[in-house]
PDB file as gemmi writes it, atoms N, CA and C in Angstrom:
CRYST1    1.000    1.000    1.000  90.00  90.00  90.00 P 1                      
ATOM      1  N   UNK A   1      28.042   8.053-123.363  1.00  0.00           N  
ATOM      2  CA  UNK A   1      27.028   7.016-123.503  1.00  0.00           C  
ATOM      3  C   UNK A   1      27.588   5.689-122.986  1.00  0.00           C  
ATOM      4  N   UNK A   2      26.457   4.875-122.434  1.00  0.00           N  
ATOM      5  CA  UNK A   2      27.267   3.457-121.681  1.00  0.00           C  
ATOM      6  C   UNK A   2      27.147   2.262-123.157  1.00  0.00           C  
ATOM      7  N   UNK A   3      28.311   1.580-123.074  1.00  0.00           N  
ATOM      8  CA  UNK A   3      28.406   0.785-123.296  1.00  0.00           C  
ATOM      9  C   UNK A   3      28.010  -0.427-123.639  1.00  0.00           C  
ATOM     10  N   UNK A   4      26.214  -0.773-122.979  1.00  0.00           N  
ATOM     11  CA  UNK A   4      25.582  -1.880-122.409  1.00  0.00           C  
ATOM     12  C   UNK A   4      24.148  -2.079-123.062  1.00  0.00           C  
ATOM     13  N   UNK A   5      24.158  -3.226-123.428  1.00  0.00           N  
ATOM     14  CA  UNK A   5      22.900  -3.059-124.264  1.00  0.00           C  
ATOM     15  C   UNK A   5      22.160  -4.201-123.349  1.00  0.00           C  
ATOM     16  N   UNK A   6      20.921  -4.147-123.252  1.00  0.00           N  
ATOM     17  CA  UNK A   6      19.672  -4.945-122.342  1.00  0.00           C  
ATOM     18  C   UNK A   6      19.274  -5.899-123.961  1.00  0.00           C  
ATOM     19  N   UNK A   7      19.063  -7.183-123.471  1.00  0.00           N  
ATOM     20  CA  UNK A   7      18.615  -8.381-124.127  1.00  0.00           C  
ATOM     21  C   UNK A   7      17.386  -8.784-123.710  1.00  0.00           C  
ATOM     22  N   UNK A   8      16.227  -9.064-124.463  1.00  0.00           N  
ATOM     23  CA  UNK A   8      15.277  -9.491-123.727  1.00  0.00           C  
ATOM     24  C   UNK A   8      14.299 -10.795-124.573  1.00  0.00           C  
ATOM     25  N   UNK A   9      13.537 -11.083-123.887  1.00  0.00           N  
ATOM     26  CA  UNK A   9      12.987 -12.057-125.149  1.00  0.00           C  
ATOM     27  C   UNK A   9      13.995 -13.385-125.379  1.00  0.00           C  
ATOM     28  N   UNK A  10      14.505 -13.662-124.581  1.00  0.00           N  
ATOM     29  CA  UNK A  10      15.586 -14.858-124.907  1.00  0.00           C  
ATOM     30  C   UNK A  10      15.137 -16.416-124.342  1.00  0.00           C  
ATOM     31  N   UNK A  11      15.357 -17.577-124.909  1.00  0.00           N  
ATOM     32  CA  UNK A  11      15.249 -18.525-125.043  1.00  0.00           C  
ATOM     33  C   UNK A  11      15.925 -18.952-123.671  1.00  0.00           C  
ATOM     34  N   UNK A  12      15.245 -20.071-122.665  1.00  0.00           N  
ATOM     35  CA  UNK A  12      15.910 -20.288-121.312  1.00  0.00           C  
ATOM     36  C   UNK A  12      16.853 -21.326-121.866  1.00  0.00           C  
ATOM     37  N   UNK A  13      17.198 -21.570-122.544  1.00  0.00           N  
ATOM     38  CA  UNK A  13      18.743 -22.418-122.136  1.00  0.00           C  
ATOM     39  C   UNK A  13      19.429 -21.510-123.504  1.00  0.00           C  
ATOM     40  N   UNK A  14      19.559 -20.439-123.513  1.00  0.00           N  
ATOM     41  CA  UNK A  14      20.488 -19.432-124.125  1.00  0.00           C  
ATOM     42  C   UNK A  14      21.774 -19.592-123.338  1.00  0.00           C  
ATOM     43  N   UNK A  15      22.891 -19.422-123.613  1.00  0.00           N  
ATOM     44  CA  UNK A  15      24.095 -19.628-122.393  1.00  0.00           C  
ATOM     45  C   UNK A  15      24.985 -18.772-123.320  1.00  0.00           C  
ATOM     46  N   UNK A  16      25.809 -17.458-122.100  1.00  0.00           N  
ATOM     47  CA  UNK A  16      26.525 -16.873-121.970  1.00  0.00           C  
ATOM     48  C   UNK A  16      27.479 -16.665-123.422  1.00  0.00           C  
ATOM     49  N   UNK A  17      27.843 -18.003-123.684  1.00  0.00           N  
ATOM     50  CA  UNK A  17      28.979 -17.827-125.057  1.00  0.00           C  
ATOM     51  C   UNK A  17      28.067 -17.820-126.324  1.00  0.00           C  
ATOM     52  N   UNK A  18      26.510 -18.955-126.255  1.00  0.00           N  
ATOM     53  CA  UNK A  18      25.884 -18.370-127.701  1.00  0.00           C  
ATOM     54  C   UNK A  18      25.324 -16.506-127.604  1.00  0.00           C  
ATOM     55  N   UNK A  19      25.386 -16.151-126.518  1.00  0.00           N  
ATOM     56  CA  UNK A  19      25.023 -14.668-126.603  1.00  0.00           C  
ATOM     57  C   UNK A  19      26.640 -14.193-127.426  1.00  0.00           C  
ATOM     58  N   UNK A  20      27.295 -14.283-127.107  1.00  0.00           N  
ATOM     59  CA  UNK A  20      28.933 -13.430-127.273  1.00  0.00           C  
ATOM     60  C   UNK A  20      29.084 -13.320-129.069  1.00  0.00           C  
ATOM     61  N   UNK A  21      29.107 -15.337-129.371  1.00  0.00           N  
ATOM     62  CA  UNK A  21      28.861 -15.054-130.588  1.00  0.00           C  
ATOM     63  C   UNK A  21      27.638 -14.934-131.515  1.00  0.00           C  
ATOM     64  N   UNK A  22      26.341 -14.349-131.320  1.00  0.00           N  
ATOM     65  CA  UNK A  22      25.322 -13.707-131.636  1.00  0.00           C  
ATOM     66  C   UNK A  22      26.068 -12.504-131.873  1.00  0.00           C  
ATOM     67  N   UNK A  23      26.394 -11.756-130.766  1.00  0.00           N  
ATOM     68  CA  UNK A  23      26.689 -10.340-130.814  1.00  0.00           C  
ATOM     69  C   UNK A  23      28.159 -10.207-131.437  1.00  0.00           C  
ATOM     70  N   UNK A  24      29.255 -10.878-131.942  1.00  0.00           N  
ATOM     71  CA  UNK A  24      30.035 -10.680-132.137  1.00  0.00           C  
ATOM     72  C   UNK A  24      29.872 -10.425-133.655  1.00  0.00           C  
ATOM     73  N   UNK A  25      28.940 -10.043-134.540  1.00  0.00           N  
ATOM     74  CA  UNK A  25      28.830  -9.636-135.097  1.00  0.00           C  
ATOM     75  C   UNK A  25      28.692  -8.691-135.518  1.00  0.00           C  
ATOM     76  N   UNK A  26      28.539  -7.852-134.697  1.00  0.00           N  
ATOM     77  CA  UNK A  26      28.410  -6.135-134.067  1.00  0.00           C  
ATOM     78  C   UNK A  26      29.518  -5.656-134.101  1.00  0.00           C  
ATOM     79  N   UNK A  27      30.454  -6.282-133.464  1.00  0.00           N  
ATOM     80  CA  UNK A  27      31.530  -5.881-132.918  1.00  0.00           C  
ATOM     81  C   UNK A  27      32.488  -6.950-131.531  1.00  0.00           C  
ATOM     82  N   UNK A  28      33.364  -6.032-130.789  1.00  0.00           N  
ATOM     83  CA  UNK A  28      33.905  -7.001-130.119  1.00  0.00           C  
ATOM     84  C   UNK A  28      33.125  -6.742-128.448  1.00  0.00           C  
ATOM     85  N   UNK A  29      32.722  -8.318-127.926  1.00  0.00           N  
ATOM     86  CA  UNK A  29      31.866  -8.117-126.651  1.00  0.00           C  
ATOM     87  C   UNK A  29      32.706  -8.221-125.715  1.00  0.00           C  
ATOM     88  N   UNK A  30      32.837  -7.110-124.943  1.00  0.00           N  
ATOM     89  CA  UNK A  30      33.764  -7.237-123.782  1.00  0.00           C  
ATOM     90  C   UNK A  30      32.717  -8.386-122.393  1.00  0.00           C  
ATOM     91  N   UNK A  31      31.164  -8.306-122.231  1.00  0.00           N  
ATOM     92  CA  UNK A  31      31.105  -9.182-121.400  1.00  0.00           C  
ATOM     93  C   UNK A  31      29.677  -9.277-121.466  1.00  0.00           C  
ATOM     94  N   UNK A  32      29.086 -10.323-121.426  1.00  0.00           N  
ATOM     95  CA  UNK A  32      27.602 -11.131-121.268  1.00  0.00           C  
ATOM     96  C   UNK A  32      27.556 -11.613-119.740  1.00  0.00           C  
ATOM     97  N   UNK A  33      26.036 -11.254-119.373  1.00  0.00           N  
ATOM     98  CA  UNK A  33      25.512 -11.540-118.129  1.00  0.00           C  
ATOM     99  C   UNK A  33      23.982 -11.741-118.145  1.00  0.00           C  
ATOM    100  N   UNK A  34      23.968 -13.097-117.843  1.00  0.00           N  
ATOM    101  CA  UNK A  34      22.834 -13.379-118.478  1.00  0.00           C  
ATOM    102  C   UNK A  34      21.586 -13.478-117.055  1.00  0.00           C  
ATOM    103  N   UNK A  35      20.822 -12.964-116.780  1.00  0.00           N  
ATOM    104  CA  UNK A  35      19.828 -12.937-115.693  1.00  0.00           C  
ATOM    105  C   UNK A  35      19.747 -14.174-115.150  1.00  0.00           C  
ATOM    106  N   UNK A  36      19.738 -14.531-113.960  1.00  0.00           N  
ATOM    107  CA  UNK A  36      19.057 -15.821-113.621  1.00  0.00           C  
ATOM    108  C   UNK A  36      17.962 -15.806-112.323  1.00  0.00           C  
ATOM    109  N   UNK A  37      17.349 -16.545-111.827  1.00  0.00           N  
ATOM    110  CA  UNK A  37      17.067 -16.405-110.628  1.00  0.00           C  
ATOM    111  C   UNK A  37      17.422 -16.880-109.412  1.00  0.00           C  
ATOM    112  N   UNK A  38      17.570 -16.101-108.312  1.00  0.00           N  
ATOM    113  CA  UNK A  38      18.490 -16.091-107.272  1.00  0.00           C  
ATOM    114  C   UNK A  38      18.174 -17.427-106.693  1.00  0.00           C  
ATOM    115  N   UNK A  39      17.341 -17.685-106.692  1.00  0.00           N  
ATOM    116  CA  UNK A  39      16.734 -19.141-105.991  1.00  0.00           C  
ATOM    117  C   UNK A  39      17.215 -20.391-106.398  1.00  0.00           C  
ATOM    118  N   UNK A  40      16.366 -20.183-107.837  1.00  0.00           N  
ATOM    119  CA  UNK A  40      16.942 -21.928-108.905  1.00  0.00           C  
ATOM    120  C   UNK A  40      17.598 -21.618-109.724  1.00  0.00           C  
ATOM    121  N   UNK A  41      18.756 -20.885-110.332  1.00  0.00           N  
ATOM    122  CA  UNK A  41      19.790 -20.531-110.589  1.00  0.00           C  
ATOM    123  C   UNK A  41      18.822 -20.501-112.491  1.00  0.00           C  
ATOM    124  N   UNK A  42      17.392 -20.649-112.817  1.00  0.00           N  
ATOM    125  CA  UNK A  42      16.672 -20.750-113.847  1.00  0.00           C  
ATOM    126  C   UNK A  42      17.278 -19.358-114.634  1.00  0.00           C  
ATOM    127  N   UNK A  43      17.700 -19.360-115.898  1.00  0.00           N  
ATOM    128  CA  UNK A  43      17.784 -17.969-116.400  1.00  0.00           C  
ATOM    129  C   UNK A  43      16.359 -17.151-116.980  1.00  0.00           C  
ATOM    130  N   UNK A  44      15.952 -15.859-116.459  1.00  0.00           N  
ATOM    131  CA  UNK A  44      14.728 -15.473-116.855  1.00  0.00           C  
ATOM    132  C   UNK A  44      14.542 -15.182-118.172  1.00  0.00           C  
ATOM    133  N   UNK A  45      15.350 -15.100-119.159  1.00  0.00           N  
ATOM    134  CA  UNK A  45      15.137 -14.371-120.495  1.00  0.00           C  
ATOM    135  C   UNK A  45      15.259 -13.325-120.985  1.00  0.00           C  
ATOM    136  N   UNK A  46      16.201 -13.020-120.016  1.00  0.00           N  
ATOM    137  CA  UNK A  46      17.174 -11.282-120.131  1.00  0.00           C  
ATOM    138  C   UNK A  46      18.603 -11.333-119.883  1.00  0.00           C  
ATOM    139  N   UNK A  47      18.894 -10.406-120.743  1.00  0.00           N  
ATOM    140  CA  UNK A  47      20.805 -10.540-120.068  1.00  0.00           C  
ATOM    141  C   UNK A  47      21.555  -8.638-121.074  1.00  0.00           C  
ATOM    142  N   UNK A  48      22.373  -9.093-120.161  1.00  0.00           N  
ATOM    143  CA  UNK A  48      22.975  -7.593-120.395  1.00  0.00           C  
ATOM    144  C   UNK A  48      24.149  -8.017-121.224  1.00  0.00           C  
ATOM    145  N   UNK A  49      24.460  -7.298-122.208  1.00  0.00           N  
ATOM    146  CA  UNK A  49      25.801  -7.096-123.046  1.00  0.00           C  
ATOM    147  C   UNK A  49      26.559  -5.989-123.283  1.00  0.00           C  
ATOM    148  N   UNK A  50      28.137  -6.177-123.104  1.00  0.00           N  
ATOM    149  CA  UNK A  50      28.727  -4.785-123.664  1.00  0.00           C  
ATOM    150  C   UNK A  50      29.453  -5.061-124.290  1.00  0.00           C  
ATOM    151  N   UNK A  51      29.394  -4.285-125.176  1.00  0.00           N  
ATOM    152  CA  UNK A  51      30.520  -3.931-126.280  1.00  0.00           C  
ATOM    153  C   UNK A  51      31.560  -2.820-125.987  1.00  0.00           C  
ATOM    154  N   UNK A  52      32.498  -3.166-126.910  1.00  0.00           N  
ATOM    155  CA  UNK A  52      33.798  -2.210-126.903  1.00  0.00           C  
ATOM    156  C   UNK A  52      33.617  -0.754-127.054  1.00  0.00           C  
ATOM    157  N   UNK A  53      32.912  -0.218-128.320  1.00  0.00           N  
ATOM    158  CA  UNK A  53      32.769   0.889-128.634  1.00  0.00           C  
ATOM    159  C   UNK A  53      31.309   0.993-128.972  1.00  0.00           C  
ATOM    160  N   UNK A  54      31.001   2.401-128.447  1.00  0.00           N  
ATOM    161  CA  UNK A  54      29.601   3.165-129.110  1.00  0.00           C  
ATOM    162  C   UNK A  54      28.744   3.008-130.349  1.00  0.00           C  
ATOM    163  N   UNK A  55      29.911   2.704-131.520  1.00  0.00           N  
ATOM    164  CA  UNK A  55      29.218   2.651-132.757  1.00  0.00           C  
ATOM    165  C   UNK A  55      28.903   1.114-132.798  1.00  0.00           C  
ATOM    166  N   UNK A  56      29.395   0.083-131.974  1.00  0.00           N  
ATOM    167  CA  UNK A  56      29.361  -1.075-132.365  1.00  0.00           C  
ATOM    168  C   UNK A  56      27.755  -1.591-131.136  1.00  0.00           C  
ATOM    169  N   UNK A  57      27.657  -0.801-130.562  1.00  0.00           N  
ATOM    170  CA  UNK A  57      26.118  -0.546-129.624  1.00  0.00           C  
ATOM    171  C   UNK A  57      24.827  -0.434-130.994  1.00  0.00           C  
ATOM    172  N   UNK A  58      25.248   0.630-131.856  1.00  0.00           N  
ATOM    173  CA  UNK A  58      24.368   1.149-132.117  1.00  0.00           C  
ATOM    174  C   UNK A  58      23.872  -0.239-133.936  1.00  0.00           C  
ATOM    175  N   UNK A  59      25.097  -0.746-134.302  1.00  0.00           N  
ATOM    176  CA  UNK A  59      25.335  -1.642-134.936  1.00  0.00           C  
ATOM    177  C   UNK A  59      24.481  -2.845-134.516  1.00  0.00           C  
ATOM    178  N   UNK A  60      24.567  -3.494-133.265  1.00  0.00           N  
ATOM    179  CA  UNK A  60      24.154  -4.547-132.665  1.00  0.00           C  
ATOM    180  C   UNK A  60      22.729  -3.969-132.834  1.00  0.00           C  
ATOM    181  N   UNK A  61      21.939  -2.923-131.929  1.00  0.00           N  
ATOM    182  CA  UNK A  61      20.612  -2.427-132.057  1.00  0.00           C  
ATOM    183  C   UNK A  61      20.021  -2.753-133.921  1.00  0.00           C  
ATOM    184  N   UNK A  62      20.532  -2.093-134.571  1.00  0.00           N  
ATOM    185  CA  UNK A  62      20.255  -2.425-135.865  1.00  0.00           C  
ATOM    186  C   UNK A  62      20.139  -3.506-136.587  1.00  0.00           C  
ATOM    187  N   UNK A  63      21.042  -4.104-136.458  1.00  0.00           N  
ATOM    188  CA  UNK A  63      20.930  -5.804-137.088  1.00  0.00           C  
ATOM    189  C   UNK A  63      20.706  -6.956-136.266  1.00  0.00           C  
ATOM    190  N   UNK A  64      20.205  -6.239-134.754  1.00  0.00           N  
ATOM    191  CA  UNK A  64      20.034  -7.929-133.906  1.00  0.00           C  
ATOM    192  C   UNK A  64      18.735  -7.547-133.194  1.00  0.00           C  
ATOM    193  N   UNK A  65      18.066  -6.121-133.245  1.00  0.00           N  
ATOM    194  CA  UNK A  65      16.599  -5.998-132.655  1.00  0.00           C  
ATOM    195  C   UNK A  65      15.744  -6.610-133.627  1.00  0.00           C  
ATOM    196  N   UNK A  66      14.601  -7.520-133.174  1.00  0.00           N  
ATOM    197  CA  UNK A  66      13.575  -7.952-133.475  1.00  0.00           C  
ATOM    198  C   UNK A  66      14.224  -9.275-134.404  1.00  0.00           C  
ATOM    199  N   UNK A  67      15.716  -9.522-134.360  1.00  0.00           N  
ATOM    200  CA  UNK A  67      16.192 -10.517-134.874  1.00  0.00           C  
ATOM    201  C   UNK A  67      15.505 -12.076-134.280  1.00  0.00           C  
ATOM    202  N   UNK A  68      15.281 -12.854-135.274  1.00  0.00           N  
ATOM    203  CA  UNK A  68      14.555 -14.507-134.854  1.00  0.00           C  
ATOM    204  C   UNK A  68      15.777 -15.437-134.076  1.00  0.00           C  
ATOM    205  N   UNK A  69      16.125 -15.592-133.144  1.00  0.00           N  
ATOM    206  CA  UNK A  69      17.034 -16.373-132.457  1.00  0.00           C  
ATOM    207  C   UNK A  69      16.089 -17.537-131.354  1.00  0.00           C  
ATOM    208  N   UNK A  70      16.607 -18.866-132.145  1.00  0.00           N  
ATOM    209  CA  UNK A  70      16.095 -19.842-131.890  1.00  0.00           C  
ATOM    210  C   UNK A  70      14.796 -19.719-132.450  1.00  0.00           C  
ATOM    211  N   UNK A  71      13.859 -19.991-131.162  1.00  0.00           N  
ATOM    212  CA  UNK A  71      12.608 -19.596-131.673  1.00  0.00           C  
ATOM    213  C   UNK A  71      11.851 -18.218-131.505  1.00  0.00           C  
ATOM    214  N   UNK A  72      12.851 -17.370-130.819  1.00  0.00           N  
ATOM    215  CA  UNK A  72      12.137 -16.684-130.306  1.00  0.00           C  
ATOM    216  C   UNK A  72      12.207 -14.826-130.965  1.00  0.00           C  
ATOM    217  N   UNK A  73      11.897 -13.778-131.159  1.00  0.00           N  
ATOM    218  CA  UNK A  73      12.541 -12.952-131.298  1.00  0.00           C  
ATOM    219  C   UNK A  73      12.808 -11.733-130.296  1.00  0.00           C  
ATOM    220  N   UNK A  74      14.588 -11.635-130.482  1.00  0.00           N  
ATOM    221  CA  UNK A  74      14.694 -11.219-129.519  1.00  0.00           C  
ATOM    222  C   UNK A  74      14.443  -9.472-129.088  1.00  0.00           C  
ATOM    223  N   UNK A  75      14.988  -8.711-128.205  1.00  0.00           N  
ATOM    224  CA  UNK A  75      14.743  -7.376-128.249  1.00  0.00           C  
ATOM    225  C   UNK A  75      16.108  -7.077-127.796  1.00  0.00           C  
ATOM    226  N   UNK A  76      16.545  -5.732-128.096  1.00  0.00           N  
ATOM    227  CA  UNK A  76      17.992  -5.241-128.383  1.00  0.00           C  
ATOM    228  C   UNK A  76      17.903  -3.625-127.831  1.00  0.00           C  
ATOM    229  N   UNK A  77      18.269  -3.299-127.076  1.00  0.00           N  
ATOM    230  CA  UNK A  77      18.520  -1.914-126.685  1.00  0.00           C  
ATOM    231  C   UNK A  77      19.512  -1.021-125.863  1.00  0.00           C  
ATOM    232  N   UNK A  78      19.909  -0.157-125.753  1.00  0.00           N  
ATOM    233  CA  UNK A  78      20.478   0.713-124.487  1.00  0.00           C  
ATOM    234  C   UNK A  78      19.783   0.148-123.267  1.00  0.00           C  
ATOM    235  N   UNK A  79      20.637  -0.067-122.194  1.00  0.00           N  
ATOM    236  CA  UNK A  79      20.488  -0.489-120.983  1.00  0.00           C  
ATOM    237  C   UNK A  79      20.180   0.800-120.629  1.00  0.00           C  
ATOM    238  N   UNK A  80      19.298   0.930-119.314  1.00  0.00           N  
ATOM    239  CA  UNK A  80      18.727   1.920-118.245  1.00  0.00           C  
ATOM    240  C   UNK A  80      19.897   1.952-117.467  1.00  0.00           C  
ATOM    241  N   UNK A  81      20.029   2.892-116.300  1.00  0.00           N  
ATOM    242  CA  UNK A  81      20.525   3.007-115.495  1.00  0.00           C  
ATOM    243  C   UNK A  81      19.828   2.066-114.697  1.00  0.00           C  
ATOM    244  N   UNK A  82      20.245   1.151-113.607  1.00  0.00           N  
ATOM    245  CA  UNK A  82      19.735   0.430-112.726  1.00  0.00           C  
ATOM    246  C   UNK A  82      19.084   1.401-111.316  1.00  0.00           C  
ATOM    247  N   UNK A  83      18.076   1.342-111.091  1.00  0.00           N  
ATOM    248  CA  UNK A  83      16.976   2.156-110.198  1.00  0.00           C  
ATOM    249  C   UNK A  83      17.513   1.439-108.814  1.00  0.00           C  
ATOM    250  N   UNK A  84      18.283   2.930-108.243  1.00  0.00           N  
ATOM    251  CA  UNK A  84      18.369   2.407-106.598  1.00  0.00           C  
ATOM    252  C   UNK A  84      16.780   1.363-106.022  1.00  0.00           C  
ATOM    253  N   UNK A  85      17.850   0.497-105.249  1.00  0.00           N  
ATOM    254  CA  UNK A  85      16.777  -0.479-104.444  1.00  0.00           C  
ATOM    255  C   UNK A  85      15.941   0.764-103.066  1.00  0.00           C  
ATOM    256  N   UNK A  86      14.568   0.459-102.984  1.00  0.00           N  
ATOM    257  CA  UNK A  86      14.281   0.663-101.765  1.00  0.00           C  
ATOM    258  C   UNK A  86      14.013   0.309-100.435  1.00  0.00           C  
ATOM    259  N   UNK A  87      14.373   1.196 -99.749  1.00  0.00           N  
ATOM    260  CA  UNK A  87      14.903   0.634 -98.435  1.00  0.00           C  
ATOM    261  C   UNK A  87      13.711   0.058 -97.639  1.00  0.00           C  
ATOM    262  N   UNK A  88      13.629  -1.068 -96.893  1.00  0.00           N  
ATOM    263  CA  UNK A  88      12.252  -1.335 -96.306  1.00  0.00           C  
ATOM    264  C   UNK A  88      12.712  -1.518 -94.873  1.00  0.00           C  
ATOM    265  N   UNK A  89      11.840  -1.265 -94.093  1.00  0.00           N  
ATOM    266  CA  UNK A  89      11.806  -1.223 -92.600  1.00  0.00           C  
ATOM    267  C   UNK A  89      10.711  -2.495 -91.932  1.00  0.00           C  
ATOM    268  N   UNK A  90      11.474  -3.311 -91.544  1.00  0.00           N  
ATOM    269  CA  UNK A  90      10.803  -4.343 -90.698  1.00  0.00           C  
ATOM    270  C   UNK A  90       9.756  -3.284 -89.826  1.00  0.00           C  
ATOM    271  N   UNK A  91       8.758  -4.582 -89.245  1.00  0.00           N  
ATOM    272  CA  UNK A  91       8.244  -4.164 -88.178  1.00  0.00           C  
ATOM    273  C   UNK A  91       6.710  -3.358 -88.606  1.00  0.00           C  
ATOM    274  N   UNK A  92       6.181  -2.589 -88.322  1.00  0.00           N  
ATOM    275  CA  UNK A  92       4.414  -2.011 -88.147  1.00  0.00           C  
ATOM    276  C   UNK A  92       4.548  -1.770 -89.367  1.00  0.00           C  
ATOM    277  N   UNK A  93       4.437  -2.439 -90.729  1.00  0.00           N  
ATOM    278  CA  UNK A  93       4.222  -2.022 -92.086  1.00  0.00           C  
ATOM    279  C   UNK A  93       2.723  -2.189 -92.181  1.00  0.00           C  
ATOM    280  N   UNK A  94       2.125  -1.535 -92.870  1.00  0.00           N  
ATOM    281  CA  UNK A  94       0.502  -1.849 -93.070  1.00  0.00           C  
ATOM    282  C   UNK A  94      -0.408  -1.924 -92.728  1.00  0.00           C  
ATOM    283  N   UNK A  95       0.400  -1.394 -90.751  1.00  0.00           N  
ATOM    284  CA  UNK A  95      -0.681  -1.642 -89.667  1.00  0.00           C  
ATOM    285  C   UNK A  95      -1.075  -0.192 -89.228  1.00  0.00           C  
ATOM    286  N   UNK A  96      -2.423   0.241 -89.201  1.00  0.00           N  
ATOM    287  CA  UNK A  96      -2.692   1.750 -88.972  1.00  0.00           C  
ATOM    288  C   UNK A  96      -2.246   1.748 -87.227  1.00  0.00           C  
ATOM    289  N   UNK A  97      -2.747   2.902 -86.900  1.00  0.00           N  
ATOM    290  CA  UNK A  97      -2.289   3.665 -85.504  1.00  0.00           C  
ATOM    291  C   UNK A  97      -1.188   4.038 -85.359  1.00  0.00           C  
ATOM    292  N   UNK A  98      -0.140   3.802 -86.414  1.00  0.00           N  
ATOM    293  CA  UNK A  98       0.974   4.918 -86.508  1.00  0.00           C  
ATOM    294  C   UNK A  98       0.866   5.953 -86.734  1.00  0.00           C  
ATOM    295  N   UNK A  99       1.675   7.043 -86.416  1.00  0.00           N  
ATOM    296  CA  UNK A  99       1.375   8.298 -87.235  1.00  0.00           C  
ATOM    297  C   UNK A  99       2.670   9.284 -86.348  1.00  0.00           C  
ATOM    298  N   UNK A 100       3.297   8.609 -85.669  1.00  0.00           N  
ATOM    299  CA  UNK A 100       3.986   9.726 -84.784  1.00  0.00           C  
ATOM    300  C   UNK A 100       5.752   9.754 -85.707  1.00  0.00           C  
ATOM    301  N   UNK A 101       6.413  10.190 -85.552  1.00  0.00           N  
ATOM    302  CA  UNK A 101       7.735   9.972 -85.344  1.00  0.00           C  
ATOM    303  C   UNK A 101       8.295   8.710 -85.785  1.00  0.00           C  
ATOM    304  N   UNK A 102       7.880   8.513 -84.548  1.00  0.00           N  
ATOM    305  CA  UNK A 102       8.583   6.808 -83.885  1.00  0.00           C  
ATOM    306  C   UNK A 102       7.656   5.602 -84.291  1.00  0.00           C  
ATOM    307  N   UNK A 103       6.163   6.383 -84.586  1.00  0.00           N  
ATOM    308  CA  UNK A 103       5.211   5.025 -84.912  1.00  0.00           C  
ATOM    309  C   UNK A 103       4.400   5.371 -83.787  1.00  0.00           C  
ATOM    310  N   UNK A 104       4.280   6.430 -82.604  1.00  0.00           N  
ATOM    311  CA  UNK A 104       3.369   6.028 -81.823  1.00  0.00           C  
ATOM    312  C   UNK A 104       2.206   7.115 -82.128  1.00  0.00           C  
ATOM    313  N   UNK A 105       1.374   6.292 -81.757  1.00  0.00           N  
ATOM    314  CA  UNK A 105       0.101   6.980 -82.323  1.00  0.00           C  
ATOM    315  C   UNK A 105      -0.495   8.103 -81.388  1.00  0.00           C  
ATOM    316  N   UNK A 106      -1.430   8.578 -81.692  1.00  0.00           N  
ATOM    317  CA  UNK A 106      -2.017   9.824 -80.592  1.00  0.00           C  
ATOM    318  C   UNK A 106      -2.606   9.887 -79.416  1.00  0.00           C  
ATOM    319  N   UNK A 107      -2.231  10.444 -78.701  1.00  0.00           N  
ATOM    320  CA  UNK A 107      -2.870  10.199 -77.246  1.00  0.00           C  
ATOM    321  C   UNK A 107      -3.937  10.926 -76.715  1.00  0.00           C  
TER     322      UNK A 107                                                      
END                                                                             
């Protein structure tokens, strides 16, 4: 089992060390990563945490899901596996008369 628990529901000026000691109550956090956006560096209100050991995952889930932090309450779970990106191809997207191979259409 991984390590990593998904945060959600979080307050935008949450920062990295009040997550650590939130969760250090669980147990010991090997590392906080808190979402931001790539653009305006804004954090969205998600962030990933891991802990040391398994039981201290399942600890955090228990006493910090649906917990009131700040104002908000937050959500606490097992992280997903992250879903390969898909691949996109410049060029004739959306435009009919493709259909060949290569894109060329029928003659």
């Amino acid at each position: 089992m991984k390590k990593e628990l998904y945060v959600g529901n979080l307050s935008y000026d949450m920062t990295e060390d009040d997550l650590r000691r939130v969760f250090a109550v669980a147990g010991t956090v090997t590392s906080v990563h808190i979402i931001t956006d790539s653009e305006t560096g804004a954090s969205k209100g998600c962030a990933y945490v891991r802990m040391a050991h398994e039981d201290e995952l399942k600890e955090a889930i228990e006493s910090l899901d649906g917990a009131l932090l700040g104002d908000r309450l937050m959500t606490v779970s097992i992280a997903r596996p992250q879903k390969p990106k898909e691949q996109t191809f410049k060029g004739n997207r959306g435009k009919s008369g493709g259909g060949g191979r290569f894109g060329q259409g029928r003659k």
